[in-house]
N, C-alpha and C positions, 0 to 999 in steps of 0.2 A: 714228582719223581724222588726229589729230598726224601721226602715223607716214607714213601715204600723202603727205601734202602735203608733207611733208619729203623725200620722195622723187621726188615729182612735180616739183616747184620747187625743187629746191637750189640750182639756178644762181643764180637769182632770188632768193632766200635770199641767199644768200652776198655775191652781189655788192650788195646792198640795205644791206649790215653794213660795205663795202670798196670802197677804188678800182679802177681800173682795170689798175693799174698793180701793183699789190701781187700779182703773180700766185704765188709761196710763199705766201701768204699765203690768198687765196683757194683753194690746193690742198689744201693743210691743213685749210681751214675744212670745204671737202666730206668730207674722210675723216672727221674728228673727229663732225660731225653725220651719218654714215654708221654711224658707231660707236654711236652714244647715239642714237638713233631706238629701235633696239629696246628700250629701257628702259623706253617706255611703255609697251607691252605689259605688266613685268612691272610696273611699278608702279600698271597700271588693275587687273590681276587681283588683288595683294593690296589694294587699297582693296576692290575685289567681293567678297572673302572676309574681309577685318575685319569690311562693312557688316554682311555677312550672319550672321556669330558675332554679332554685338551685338545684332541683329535677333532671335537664337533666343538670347537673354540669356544668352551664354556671352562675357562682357564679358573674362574674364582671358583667354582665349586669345585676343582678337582685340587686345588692350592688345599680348601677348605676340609676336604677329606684325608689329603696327604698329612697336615697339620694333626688332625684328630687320630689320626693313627700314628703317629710319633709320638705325639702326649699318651698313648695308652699303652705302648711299650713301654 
């Protein structure tokens, strides 16, 4: 959902964070949050699959995934 609204309203987004006049500034801001939108995606999918290890009491692989996705941000 992030993801879409980020996409839907960037304009709105960007310019809500900058002036008018700052336009490098604002062009940047859209690439940069064009960039990192897809991120949530993969950071909603390993929380769904830690929850889901923890869930089916396989706590060290889901310790061990939450881990590897913290060092990779």
């Amino acid at each position: 959902m992030t993801m879409i609204i980020i996409f839907v309203f960037l304009d709105f987004l960007v310019r809500m964070f900058s002036s008018e006049s700052d336009i490098d500034v604002i062009n940047m801001a859209k690439k940069a949050l064009l960039l990192y939108a897809p991120s949530y995606l993969f950071t909603w999918f390993i929380m769904t699959v830690s929850g889901f290890l923890t869930g089916l009491e396989k706590v060290t692989s889901s310790i061990m995934i939450m881990l590897v996705e913290s060092t990779s941000l």
